[in-house]
GULOZA-67851 format. One record per residue (C-alpha): z, y negated, x. Coordinates in nm, 3 decimals. Example, Ala and Ser with C-alpha at 12.3 -4.5 7.8 and 13.67 -1.06 7.14 Angstrom:
<atoms>
{zz: 0.780 yy: 0.450 xx: 1.230}
{zz: 0.714 yy: 0.106 xx: 1.367}
</atoms>
This chain:
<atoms>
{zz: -1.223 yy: 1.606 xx: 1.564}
{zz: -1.162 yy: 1.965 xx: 1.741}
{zz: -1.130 yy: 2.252 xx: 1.551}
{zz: -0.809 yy: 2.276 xx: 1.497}
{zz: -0.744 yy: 1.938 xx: 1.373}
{zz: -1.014 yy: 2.020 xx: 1.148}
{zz: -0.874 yy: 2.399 xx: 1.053}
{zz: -0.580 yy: 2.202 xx: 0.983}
{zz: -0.697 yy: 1.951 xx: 0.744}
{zz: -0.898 yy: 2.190 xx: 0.517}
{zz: -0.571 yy: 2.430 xx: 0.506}
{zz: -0.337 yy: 2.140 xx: 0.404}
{zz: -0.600 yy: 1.947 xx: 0.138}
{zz: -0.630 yy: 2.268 xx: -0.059}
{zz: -0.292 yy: 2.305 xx: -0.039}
{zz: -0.159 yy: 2.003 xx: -0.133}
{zz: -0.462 yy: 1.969 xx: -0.377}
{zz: -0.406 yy: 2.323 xx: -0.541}
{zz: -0.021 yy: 2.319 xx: -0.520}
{zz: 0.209 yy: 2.068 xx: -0.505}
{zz: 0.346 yy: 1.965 xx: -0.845}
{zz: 0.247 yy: 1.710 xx: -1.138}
{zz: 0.435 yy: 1.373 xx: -1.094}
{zz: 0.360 yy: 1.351 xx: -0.757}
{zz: 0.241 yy: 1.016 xx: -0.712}
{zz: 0.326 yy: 0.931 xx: -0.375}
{zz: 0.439 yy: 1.246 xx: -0.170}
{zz: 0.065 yy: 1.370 xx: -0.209}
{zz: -0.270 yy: 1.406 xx: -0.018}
{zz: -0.291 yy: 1.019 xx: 0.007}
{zz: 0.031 yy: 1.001 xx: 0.152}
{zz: -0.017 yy: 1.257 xx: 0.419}
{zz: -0.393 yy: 1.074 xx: 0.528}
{zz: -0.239 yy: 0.773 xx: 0.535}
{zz: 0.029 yy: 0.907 xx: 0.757}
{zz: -0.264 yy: 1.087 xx: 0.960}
{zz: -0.442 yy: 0.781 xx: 1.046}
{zz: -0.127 yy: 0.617 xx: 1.141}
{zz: -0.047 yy: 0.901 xx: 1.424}
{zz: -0.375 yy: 0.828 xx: 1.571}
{zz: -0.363 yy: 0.473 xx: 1.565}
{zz: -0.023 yy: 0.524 xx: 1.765}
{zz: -0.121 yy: 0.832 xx: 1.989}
{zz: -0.476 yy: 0.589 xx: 2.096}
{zz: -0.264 yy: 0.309 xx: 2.192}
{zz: 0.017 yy: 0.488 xx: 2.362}
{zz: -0.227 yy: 0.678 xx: 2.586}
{zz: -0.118 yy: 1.066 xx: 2.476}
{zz: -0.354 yy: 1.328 xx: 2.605}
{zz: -0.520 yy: 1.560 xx: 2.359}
{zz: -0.259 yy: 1.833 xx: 2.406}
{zz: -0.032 yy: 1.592 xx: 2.267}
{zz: -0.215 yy: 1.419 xx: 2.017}
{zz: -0.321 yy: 1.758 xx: 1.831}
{zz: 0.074 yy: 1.858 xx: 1.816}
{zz: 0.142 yy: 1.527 xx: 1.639}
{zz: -0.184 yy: 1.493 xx: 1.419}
{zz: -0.098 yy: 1.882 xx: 1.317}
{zz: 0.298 yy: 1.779 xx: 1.217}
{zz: 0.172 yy: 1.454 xx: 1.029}
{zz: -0.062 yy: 1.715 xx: 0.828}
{zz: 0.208 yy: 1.931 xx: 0.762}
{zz: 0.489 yy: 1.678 xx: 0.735}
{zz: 0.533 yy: 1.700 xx: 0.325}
{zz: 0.348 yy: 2.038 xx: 0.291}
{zz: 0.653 yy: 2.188 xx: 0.200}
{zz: 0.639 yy: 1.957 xx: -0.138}
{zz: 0.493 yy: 2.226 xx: -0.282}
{zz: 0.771 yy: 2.435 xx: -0.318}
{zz: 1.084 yy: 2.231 xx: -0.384}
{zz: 1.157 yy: 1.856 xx: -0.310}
{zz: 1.503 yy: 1.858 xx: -0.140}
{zz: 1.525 yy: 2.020 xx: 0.183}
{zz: 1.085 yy: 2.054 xx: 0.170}
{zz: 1.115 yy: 1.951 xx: 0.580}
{zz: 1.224 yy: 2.325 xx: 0.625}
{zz: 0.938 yy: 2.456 xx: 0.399}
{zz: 0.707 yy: 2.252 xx: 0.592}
{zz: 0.810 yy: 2.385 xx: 0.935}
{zz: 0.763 yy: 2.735 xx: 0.803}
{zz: 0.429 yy: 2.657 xx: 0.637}
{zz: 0.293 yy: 2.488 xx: 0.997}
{zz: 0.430 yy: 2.835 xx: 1.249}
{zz: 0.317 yy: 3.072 xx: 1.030}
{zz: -0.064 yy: 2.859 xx: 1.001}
{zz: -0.096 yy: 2.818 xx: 1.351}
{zz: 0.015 yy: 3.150 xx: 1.441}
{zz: -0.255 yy: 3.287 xx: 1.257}
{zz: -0.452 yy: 3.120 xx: 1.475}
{zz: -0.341 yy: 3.220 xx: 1.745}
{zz: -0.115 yy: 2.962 xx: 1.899}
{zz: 0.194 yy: 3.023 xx: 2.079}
{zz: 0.560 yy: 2.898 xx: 2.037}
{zz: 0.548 yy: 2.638 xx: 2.298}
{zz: 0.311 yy: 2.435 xx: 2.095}
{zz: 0.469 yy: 2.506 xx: 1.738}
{zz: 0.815 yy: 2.415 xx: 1.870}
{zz: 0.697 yy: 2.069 xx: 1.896}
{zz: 0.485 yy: 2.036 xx: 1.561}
{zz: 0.850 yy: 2.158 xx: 1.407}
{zz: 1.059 yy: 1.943 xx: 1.566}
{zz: 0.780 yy: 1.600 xx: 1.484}
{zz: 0.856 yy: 1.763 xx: 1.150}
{zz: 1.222 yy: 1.780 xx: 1.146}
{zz: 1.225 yy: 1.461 xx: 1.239}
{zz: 1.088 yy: 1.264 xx: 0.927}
{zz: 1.414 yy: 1.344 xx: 0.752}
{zz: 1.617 yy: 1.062 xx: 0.647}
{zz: 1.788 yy: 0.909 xx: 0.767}
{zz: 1.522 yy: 0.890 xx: 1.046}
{zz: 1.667 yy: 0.932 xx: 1.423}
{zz: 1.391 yy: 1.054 xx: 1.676}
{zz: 1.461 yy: 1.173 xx: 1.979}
{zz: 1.151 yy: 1.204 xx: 2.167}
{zz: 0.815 yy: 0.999 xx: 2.215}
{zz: 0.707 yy: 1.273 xx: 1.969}
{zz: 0.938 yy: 1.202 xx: 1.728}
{zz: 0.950 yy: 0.797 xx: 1.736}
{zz: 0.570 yy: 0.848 xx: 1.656}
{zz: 0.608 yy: 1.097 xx: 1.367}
{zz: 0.876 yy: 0.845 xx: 1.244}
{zz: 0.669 yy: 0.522 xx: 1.238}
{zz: 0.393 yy: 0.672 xx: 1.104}
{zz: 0.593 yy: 0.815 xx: 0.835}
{zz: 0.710 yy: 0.445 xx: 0.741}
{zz: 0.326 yy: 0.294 xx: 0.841}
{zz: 0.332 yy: 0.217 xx: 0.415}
{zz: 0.621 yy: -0.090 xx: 0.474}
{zz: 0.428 yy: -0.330 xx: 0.668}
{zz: 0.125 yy: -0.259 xx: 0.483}
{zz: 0.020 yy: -0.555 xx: 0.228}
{zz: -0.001 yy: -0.339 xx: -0.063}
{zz: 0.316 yy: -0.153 xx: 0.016}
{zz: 0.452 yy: -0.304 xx: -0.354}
{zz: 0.188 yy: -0.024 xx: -0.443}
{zz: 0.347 yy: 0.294 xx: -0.249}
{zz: 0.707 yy: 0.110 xx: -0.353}
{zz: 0.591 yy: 0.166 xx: -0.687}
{zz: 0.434 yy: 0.485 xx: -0.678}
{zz: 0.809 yy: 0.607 xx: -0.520}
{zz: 0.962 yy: 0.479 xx: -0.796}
{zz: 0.740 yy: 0.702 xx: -1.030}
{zz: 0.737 yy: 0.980 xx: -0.789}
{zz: 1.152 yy: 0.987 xx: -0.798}
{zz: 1.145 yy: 0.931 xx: -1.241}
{zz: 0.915 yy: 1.195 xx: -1.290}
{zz: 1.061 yy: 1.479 xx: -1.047}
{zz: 1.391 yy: 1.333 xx: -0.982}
{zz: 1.479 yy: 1.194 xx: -1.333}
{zz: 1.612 yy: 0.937 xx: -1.118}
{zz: 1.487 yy: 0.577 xx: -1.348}
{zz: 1.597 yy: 0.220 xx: -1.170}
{zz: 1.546 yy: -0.127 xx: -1.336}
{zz: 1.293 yy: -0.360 xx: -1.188}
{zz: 1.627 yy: -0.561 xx: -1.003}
{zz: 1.786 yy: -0.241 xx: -0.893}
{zz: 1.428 yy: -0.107 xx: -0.758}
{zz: 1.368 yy: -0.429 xx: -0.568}
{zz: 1.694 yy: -0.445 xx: -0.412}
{zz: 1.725 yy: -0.123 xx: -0.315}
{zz: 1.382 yy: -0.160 xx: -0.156}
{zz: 1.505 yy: -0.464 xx: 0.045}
{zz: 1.799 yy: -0.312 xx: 0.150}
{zz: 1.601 yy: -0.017 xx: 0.306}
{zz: 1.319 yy: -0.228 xx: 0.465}
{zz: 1.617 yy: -0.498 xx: 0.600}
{zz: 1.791 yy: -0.205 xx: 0.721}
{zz: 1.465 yy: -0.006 xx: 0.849}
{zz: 1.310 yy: -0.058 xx: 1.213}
{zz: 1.044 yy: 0.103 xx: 1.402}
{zz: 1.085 yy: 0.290 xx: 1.716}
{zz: 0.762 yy: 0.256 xx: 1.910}
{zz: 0.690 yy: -0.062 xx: 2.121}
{zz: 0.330 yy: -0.047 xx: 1.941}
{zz: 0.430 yy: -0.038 xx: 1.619}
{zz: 0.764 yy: -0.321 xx: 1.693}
{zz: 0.456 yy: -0.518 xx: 1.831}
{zz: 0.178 yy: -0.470 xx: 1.562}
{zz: 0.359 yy: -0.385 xx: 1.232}
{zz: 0.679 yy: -0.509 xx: 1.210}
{zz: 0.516 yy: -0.880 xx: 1.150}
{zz: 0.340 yy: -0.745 xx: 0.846}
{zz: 0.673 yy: -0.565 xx: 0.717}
{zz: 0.834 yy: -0.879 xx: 0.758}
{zz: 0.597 yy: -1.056 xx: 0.534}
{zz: 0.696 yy: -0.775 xx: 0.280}
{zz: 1.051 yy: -0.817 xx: 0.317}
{zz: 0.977 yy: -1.216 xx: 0.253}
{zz: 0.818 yy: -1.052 xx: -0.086}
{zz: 1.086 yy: -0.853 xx: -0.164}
{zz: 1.382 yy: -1.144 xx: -0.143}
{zz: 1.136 yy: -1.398 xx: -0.350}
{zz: 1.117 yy: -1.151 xx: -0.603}
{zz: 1.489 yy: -1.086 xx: -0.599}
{zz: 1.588 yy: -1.431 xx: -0.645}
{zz: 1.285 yy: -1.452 xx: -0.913}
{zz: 1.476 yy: -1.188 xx: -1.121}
{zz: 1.908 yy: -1.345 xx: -1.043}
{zz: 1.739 yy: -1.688 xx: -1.191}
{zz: 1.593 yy: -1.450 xx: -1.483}
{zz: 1.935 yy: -1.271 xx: -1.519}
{zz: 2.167 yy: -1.660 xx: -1.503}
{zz: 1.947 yy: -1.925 xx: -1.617}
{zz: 2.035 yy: -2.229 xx: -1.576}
{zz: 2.220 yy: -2.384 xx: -1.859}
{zz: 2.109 yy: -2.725 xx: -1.966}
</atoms>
């Protein structure tokens, strides 16, 4: 790890460990590692040279650092928080314009327009083909009650989380190739358990 990457991983831990708010169960430092690792499993396998790779491992650090402050709109915060960081360290704007727009970029609805971007985007989503994503589903859902005030039954949750992943695809060739079996087998999941809970809602009459 160079020192920058490493600069930028102490910065954003106490951060994110100091700062961001209670209830945040899933927009957190677990979140953002997660979404770390996921960038360099990407940026290894689609050959980008270190110039690259430290402009996309330094947005996925950043990516929800503007959580801090407020919730909607925290993709703005975050692109402040990252330019004025690294221009304390002396970088310049033509490797900050990059980290922002990586950043801008994980805003749903998710449309990348770069290699950059399609990166930054998968990673962001690495959680659905995961096989405990019914965990980070879950953690959302808590996330969104306690900050959002936003509560959904178990049928609504489980739809809505189908409809997204049905609806959701990856933009890299590595990660259509690698993860999108595994998010499959979570979609699979997903429809079991919805037909689980229509049976629960009309049983059969006998």
């Amino acid at each position: 790890m160079n020192e920058l990457i490493k600069k930028t991983e102490q910065y954003i831990t106490t951060l994110l460990t100091g700062k961001l708010p209670a209830g945040m169960v899933y927009h957190n430092l677990e979140h953002t590692r997660l979404m770390v690792d996921a960038v360099q499993d990407l940026t290894t396998h689609m050959l980008f040279n270190e110039w690259e790779q430290d402009i996309l491992l330094v947005a996925a650090w950043f990516h929800d650092s503007g959580y801090c402050y407020t919730y909607h709109g925290h993709e703005a915060i975050s692109m402040t928080l990252a330019g004025d960081f690294l221009r304390s360290l002396g970088k310049k704007e033509l490797f900050i314009n990059p980290v922002n727009d990586c950043i801008r970029a994980t805003q749903m609805p998710q449309v990348p327009h770069t290699h950059f971007q399609a990166v930054m985007c998968d990673a962001d989503m690495r959680h659905l083909a995961l096989s405990d994503y019914a965990t980070h589903a879950e953690r959302l859902r808590t996330e969104w009650a306690n900050v959002l005030h936003k509560e959904y039954s178990e049928g609504d949750w489980t739809r809505q989380n189908l409809q997204f992943m049905t609806d959701h695809s990856y933009f890299t060739a590595y990660a259509k190739a690698h993860w999108e079996t595994e998010k499959q087998k979570n979609i699979n999941h997903l429809q079991a358990r919805v037909m689980d809970l229509e049976q629960n809602d009309f049983p059969n009459e006998h």
